[in-house]
Phi, psi and omega in degrees: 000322200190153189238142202206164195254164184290207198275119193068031177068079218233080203282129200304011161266028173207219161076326162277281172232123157342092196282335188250140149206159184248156180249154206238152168249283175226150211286124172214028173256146176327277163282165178212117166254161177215148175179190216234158163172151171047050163066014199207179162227153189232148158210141197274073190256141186223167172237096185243159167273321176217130211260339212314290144023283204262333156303304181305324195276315190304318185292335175262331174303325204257325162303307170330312188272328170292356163267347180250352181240357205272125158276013161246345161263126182293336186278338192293159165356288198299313170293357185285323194287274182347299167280026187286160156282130156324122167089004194233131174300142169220128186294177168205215170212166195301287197307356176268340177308323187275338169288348158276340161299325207283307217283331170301293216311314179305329212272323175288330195265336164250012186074020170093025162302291205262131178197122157304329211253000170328339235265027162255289189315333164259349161293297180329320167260032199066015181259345159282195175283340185269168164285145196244131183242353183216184208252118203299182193241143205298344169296315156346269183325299207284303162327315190271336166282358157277348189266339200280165182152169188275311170268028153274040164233127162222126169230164176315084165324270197278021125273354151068078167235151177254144185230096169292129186270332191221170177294038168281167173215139174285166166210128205231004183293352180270339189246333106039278179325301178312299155322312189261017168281323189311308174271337150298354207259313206284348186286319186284334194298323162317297189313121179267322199277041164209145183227313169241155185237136118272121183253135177218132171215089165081046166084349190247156181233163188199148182200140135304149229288345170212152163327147178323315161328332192072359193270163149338131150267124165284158170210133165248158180246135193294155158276130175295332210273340191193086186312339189273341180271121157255151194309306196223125204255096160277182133298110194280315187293014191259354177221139181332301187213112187274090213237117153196151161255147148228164196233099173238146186318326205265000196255002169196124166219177191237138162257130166229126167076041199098334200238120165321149198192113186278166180284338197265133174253128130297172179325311184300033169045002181255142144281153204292156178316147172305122192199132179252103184199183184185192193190130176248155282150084151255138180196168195306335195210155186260020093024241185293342175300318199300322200245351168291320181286321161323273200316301197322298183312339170254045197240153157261182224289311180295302181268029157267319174280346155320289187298331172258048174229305169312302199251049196009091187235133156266130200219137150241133134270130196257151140234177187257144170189121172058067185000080123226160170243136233239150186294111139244113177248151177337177179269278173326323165271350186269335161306330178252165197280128216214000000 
């Protein structure tokens, strides 16, 4: 159902290993910003003469959605929510209105698969801030799991209030990143004395669509089976808008009593088997690649491809088959040269 961060809302497509990176054929960008946020580090490359400015602004964009979306700060937004009384509004702001608009439509458009409201069922199994030591007990589960839905929510467009219909906690780590890659991505995109760009945070990515150079940006995607290597090269010029995420089973787990345990909640309130495979995301805004790749990765496998095929999502899947790994991409990725 939902993918969740490490120490400071860390979203689980990273921290062990990086799943998206980008490659340099040479170095030829100016600049580099860089820095630490959400448990992760993010960098930036541009062609600028002073960068100073524009470090300072990237550096508040990003703090922001982590004060407003982070379920590891108590005080943020999210947690506001979370500890509200039922049935009672708590404000909030357009942007947390619009990452919750996105992430009900998804919630609903996948049968409750991709659900925000997941977030007592991933504190339960560890995947939230506090430590967990033991594997939560089934009365638990079966209880968050009757409180949990796409309409155990409601909130305001133009007052911009949130309301708990049930006994829930958001959780925003699958879509969150994505979102403030987004808004660092439309702040440089303003910027007239800068024309290309690349945003990278915790492995997910946005790129204009070419290098100062005019050549591609690559991007690879890891082999889950052998991490040190990728698998695979996109092209930023092969697409309209370079957007992508990945979501994989192998990238965060909780062990208890031995036995390995993925960040993806199923429908059963349990995480899904331990499986070393994933799913890339190219999409228009890295928003939705973030909660698409979620949702896909908590799919199984014919119907997650079922599903970005109904709804033309460029997906690549990697799986293990006969230890290897196997290629499979979307209806949709395969129209572009790829």
């Amino acid at each position: 159902m939902i993918k969740n961060y490490l120490p400071i809302f860390l979203l689980i497509s990273f921290v062990f290993i990086i799943s998206i990176s980008f490659i340099h054929e040479e170095e030829i960008v100016a600049k580099n910003i860089s820095g630490s946020v959400m448990g992760t580090t993010y960098n930036i490359n541009l062609q600028i003469d002073n960068p100073e400015n524009i470090e300072s602004s990237i550096g508040n964009i990003f703090g922001n959605v982590n004060e407003e979306m982070s379920t590891y700060i108590e005080d943020s937004m999210i947690s506001r929510v979370n500890k509200s009384v039922i049935g009672e509004w708590t404000p909030v702001n357009k942007d947390f209105i619009e990452v919750l608009a996105y992430a009900t439509t998804l919630c609903i458009k996948t049968d409750g698969v991709y659900d925000v409201t997941i977030g007592k069922i991933v504190d339960s199994w560890g995947f939230g801030p506090e430590e967990v030591k033991e594997k939560p007990k089934k009365n638990d589960l079966r209880y968050f799991q009757d409180q949990i839905g796409c309409n155990s929510i409601e909130f305001d467009h133009e007052r911009f209030l949130v309301k708990k219909l049930k006994d829930i906690a958001l959780d925003f780590s699958s879509i969150a990143k994505g979102f403030a890659i987004d808004k660092a991505f439309l702040y440089l995109k303003n910027e007239e004395k800068i024309k290309s760009f690349m945003v990278e945070l915790g492995g997910e990515i946005r790129t204009t669509s070419l290098k100062p150079d005019r050549k591609a940006w690559k991007v690879g995607v890891i082999n889950p089976l052998n991490p040190s290597v990728f698998i695979h090269i996109f092209y930023s010029d092969n697409h309209e808008s370079f957007a992508m995420a990945t979501s994989g089973d192998y990238m965060n787990i909780r062990i208890f009593n031995d036995e390995k345990y993925s960040h993806t909640i199923d429908s059963n309130a349990l995480p899904r088997e331990f499986k070393k495979k994933s799913v890339s995301v190219i999409s228009t805004n890295t928003m939705k690649a973030d909660a698409l790749a979620t949702a896909l990765n908590a799919m199984e496998l014919n119907q997650a491809i079922i599903f970005a095929d109904k709804n033309n999502i460029k997906a690549l899947f990697v799986t293990e088959e006969d230890n290897e790994a196997k290629l499979i991409f979307s209806k949709e990725l395969q129209k572009v040269k790829i």
